[in-house]
Structure formats: C-alpha cells, structure tokens
C-alpha positions as CSV (number, residue, x, y, z in Angstrom):
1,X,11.2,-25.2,26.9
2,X,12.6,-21.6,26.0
3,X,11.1,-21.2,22.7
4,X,7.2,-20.5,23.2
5,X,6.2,-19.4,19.6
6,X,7.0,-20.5,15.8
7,X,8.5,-17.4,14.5
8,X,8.0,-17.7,10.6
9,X,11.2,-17.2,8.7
10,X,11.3,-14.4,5.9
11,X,13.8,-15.7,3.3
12,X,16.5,-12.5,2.8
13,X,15.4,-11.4,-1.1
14,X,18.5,-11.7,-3.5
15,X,17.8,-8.2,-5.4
16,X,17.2,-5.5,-2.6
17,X,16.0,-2.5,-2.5
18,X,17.8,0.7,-1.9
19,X,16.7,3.6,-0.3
20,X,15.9,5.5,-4.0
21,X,13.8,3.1,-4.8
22,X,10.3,3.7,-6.2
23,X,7.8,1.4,-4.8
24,X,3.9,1.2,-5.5
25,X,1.6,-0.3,-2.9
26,X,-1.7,-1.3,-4.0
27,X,-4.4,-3.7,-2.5
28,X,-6.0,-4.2,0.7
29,X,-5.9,-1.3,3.7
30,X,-2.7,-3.6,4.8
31,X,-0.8,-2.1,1.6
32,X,-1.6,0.8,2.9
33,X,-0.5,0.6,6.3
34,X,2.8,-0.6,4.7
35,X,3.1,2.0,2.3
36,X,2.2,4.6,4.3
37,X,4.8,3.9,6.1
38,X,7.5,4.5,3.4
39,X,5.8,7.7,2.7
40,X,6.3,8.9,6.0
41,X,9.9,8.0,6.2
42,X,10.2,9.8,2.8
43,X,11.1,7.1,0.5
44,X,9.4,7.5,-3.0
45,X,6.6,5.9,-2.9
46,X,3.3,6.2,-4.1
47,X,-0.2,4.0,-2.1
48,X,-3.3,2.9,-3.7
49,X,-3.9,5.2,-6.4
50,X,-7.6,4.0,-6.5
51,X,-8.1,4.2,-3.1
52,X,-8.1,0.6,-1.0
53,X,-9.2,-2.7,-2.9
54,X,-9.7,-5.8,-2.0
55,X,-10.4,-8.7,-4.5
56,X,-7.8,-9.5,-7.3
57,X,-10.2,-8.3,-10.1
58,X,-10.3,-4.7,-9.3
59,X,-6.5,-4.9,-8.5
60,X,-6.4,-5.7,-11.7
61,X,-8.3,-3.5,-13.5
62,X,-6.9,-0.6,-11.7
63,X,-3.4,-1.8,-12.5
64,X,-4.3,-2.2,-16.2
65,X,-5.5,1.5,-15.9
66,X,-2.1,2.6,-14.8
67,X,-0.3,0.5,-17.1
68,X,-2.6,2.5,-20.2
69,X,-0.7,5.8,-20.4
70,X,-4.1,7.0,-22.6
71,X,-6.5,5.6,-19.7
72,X,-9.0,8.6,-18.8
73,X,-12.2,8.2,-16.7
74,X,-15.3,10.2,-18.7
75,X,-18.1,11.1,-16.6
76,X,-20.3,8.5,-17.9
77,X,-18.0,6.3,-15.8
78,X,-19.6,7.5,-12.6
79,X,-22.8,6.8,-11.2
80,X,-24.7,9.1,-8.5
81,X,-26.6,7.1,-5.2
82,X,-27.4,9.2,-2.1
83,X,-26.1,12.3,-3.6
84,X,-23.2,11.5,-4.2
85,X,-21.0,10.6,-7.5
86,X,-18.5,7.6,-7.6
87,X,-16.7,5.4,-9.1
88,X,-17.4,1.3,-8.8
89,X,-13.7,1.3,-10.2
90,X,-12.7,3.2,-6.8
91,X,-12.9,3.9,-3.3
92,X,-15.5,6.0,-1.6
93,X,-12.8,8.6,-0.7
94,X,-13.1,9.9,-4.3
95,X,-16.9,10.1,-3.9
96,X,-18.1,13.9,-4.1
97,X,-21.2,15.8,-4.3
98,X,-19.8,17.1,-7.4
99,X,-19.3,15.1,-10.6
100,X,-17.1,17.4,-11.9
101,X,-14.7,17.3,-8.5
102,X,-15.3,13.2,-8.2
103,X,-13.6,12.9,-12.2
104,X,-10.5,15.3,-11.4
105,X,-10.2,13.6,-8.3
106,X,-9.8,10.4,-9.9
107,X,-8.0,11.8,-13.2
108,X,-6.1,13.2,-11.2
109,X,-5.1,10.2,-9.0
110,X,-4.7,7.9,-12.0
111,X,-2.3,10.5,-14.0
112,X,0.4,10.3,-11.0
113,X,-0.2,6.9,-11.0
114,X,0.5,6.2,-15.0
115,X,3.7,8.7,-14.4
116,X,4.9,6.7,-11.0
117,X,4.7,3.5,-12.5
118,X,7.2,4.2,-15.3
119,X,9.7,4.9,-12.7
120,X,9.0,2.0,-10.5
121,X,10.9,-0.2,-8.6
122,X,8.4,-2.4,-7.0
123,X,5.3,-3.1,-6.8
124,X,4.0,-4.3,-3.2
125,X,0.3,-5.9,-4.2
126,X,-1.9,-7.0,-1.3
127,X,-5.0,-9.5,-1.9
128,X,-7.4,-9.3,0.8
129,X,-10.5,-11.1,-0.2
130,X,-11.4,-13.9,-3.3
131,X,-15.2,-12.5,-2.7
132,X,-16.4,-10.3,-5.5
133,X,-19.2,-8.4,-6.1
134,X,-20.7,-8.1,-9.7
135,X,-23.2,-5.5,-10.8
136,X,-26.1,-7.5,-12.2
137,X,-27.1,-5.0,-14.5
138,X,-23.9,-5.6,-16.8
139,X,-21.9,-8.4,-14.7
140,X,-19.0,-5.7,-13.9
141,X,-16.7,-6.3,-10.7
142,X,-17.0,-3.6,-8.6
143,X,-14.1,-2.4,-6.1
144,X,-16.7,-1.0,-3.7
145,X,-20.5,-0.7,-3.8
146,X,-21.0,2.6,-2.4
147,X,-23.7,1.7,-0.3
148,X,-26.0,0.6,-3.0
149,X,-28.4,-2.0,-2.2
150,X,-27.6,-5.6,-2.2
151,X,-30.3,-6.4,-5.1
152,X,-27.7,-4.5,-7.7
153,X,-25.3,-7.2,-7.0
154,X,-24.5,-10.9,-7.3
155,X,-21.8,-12.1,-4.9
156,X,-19.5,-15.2,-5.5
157,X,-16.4,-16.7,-4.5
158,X,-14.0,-16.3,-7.2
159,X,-11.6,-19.3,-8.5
160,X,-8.0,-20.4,-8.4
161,X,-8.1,-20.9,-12.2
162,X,-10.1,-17.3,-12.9
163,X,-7.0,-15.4,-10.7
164,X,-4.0,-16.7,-12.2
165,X,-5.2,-16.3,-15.9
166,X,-6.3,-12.4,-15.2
167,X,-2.6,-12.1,-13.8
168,X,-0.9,-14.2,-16.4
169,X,-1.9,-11.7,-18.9
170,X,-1.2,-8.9,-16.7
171,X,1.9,-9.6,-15.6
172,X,3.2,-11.0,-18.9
173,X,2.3,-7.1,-20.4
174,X,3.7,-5.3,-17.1
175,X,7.5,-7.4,-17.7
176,X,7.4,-5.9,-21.5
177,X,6.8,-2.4,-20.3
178,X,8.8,-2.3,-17.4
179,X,11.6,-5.8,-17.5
180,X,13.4,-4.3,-14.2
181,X,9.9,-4.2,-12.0
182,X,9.9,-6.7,-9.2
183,X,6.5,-7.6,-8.0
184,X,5.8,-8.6,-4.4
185,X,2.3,-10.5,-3.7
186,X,1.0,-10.6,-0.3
187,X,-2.2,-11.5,0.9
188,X,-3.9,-9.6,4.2
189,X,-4.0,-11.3,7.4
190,X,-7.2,-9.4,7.8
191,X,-10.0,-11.3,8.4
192,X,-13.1,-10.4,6.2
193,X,-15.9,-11.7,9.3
194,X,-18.7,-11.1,6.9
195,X,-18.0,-13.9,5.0
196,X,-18.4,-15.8,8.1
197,X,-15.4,-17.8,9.6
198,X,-15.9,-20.3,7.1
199,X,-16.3,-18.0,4.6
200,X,-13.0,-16.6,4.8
201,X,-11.2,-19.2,4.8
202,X,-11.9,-20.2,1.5
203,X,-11.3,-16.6,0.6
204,X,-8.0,-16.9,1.7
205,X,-7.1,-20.1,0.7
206,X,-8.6,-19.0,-3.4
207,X,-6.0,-16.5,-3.2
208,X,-3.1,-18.5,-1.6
209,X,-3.1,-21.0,-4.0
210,X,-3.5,-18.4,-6.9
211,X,-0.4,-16.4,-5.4
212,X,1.7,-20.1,-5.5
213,X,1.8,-20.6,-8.8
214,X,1.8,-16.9,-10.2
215,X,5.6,-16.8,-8.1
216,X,5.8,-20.0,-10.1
217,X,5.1,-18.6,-13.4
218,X,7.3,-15.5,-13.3
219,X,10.9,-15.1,-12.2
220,X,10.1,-11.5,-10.6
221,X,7.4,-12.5,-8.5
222,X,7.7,-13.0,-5.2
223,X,5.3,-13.9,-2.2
224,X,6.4,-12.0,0.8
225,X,4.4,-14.0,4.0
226,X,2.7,-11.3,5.9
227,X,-0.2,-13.6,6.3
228,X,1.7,-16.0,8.2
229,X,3.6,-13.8,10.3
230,X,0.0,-12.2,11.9
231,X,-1.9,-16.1,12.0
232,X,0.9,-18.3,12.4
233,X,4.1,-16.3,14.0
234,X,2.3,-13.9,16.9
235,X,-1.1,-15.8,16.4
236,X,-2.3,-14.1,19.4
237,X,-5.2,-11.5,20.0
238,X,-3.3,-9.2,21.5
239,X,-1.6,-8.3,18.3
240,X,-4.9,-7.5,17.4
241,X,-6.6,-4.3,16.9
242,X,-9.4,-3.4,19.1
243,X,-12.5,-5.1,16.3
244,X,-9.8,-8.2,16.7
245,X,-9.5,-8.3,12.8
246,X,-7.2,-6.0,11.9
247,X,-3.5,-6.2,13.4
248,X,-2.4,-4.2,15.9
249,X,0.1,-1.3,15.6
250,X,2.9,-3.5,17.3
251,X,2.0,-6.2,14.7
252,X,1.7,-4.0,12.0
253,X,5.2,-2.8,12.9
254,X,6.6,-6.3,13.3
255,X,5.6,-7.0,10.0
256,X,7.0,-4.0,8.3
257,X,10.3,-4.7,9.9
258,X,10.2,-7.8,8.8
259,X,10.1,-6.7,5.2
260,X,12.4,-4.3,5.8
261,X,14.9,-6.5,6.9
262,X,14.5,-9.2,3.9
263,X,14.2,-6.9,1.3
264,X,16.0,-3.3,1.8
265,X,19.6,-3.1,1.3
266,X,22.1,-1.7,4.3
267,X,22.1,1.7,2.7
268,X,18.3,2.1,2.9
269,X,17.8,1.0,6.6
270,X,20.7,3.2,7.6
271,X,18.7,5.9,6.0
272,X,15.5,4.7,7.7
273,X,17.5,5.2,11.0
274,X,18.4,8.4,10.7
275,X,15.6,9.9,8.9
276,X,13.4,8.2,11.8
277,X,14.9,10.5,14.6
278,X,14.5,13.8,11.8
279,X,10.8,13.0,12.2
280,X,10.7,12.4,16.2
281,X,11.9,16.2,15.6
282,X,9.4,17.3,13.2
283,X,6.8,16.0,16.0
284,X,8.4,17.6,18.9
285,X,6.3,20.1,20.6
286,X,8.4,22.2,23.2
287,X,6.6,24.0,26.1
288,X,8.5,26.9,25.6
289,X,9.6,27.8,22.0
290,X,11.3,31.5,22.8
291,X,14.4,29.9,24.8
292,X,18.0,29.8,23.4
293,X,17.8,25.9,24.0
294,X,14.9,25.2,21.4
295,X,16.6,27.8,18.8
296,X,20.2,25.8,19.0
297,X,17.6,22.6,18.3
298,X,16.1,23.8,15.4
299,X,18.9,25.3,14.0
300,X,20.6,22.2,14.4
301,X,18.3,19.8,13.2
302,X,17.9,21.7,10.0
303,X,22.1,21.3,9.5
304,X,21.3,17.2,9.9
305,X,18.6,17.4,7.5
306,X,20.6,18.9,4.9
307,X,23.4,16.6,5.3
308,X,21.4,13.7,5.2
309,X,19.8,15.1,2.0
310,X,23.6,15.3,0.5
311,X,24.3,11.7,1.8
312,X,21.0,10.5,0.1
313,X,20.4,12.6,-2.8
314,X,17.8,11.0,-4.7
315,X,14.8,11.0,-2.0
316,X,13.7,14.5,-1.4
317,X,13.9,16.4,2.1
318,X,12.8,19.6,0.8
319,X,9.4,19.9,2.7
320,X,11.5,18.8,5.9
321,X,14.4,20.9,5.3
322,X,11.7,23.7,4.3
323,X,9.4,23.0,7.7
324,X,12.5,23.5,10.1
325,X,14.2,26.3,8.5
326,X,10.9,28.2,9.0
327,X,11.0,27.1,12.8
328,X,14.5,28.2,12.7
329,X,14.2,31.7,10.7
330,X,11.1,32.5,13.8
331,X,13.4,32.0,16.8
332,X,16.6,33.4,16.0
C-alpha cells in the first residue's frame, strides 16, 4: 500500500483571484492566520475589523456594520467591567482604560473597514462555533464576554434554520451593493473543548449544514474545505499545535497553500514567489553590517523591489522599498 492518508481534494475555483485583489477575512482566529498571511506578503487585504469572532451572529452583525456606510459606535455602546471599557460587538483587543481611546479604536477600525469593503474582491468568512452567548439583560449576542460573569449570560446552541435566514438576508443585501464580491465560507477546524467533545460536534455540524445550503442559495458562495483538510486530510496530532486544538504552523501552511493553489491565478502565485524571498531579506540580520558585501545586498535588493513594484503595480511596496533604501543610504 503506497498511499497512507486520504488527501482531500480542493476543487480549482473557476473565477480566480489575482494578485490586486482586495480580500476581507473575517471570523474565527483561523481567518486570521489566513489573512495575516496575505498581509504579510503584501497583497491588499484587510483581517477582522472587529477583532476575532466566532459564532455566525456576531459575524453578522459586524458585517452588517461594515456594509452601513453611516454605522458609528456612541459611547453608550460600551460597557466598563474591571476597569476597563468594551465592546460586546468586539474583541478584547479594543478594550481600554479609556472610553474615549476604546470608541476611536473601534470607529476607527470600522471606518477602514466600510471604505475596504467597497473595493473588495473577496470575502474569506470563517465560522468557528454554533454556541452563542446572549446577554440576559436584553437577549443581545455578544462576540465576547469580556470576562463578565457567567450569570449575565444565557448560552445555547444555535440552529441550522436561525443561520441560514440571518445570512439569506445578508447576503441577498451584500450582492446589491457589491454584484462582483465572491464570498468564501469556511468553518474552523479548531476545536472549541469547552463545549465538551460532544459539544462541538454539534457545533460544527449546526454550522456545516448552514454553510451547505447558503453555497446552495447563492451563485457566489463558495465553501472552501479547511475543515476537512485539518480532521480528515492530515488527521493527525502532530499537525497540532502544542494545546492539540489549534493547527499547527505546518498545517496552517498546508492549508493556505491549498487555497492558494485553487483559488489564485498564475500571476498572483508568481508574485507570492518572488515577493516571498524580498521578505526572507527584510528579515536578514547580518553579523557584520559595515562590509562591502552587505552594501552590494541591500543596494541590490532595493533594485528587485522596485522592479517587482513595476511588474505589479497595483499592491504597494512602498514601506519595503522605503525600509531598504534606508539600509542602503547607511552603508554606502
């Protein structure tokens, strides 16, 4: 037997991306770890605007906020616990001491958000649990409860039926505004161990059936399987991070080439390739920055960036470019 694992198959997506393309990553911290990624290798993209969420409702909500070019946050929004203000709309790394830093934060956030989405490409969305938790004082879904005790919330496993109507509507007003925006649903293979084993898998399988027939619904939906590639593909805890929840680096990166490869066009992985070794350059760290050596490197690393930036004109390499002519102007 020479085969000793079922690799999942990631159909190639007809519409690819190119490397200009302006993608929004919200969701679960494995939307981040994706998007993050595109950051880095300076595509345009633009993660979690409201910090990481988890369930579908505060997705959703957050979403709708970006989608409202008029949505503001008013500081009778917040709410203050242990001295500090936040948000139950965000995540606690908006959280200050300050109410008046805690709203700019977030105004702030949500205003680059509103002006990204206008130009966006696609939208990478990441469920990671159907568990919600609802302030009993007024039955609002929060995103996070900042450490409050557990008697200001009811928890409850959301429904199949509750998920796909939310993002009927939501999607249905997001094709008006913006007909070109491809949407890409994925739920985490992160396991959420305080629901219990049990626990989360009925999370996961809420959200799996709510994903099936939302790709049904709309022709610019699509499910992209990270999920299965993590439980069903390398299935193994060695692809695990060390709390054996979260995936590994080597999975993480398995999965992002995955994507990569089914839904980036030629032009944008060759740019990935080449913009890849710029960074390993950014990071280098010489012993000895004074020898003729190092200057030729620098000053020849800066003539790459800029040709890369002519090649690839609409992703910006300023900061790069910028960064190594400074290295460059010190050791001539």
């Amino acid at each position: 037997m020479d085969n000793f694992r079922t690799e999942v198959g990631v159909t190639p997506h007809d519409s690819k991306s190119s490397y200009d393309a302006h993608m929004l990553f919200m969701g679960s911290c494995f939307a981040t770890n994706i998007g993050e990624y595109f950051k880095q290798t300076q595509f345009n993209a633009l993660v979690n605007p409201f910090g990481v969420l988890y369930n579908p409702f505060s997705i959703a909500n957050a979403l709708g906020k970006i989608m409202d070019k008029d949505a503001k946050y008013a500081l009778a929004d917040l709410t203050q616990h242990n001295g500090l203000w936040q948000s139950f709309d965000h995540h606690g790394q908006f959280n200050h001491e300050n109410s008046d830093i805690c709203l700019s934060r977030i105004n702030k956030s949500l205003s680059e958000g509103q002006c990204f989405l206008k130009k966006t490409n696609v939208l990478f969305i990441t469920f990671g649990t159907a568990w919600v938790y609802q302030l009993v004082e007024n039955d609002k879904i929060v995103s996070n409860c900042h450490k409050f005790p557990a008697t200001h919330f009811n928890r409850f496993l959301s429904n199949v039926d509750s998920i796909v109507e939310l993002y009927d509507e939501l999607f249905q007003n997001l094709q008006n505004l913006y007909p070109k925006i491809q949407v890409v649903l994925t739920i985490s293979p992160v396991r959420h161990w305080k629901d219990g084993a049990h626990g989360n898998q009925l999370s996961k399988a809420m959200l799996h059936l709510a994903v099936e027939q939302l790709v049904k619904r709309f022709s610019n939906v699509f499910y992209f399987p990270a999920y299965e590639l993590l439980l069903d593909d390398l299935r193994d805890y060695r692809f695990y991070a060390d709390d054996l929840l979260h995936p590994s680096k080597v999975a993480i990166e398995y999965i992002k080439n995955k994507y990569i490869d089914a839904w980036l066009d030629d032009n944008a992985k060759q740019f990935i390739r080449r913009i890849s070794k710029l960074s390993k350059a950014v990071c280098h760290r010489p012993f000895n920055t004074s020898t003729v050596s190092y200057s030729e490197f620098i000053k020849r690393t800066v003539m790459q960036s800029e040709q890369l930036q002519k090649e690839f004109p609409n992703v910006s390499l300023k900061q790069m470019i910028d960064e190594f002519a400074e290295k460059s102007s010190i050791h001539k």
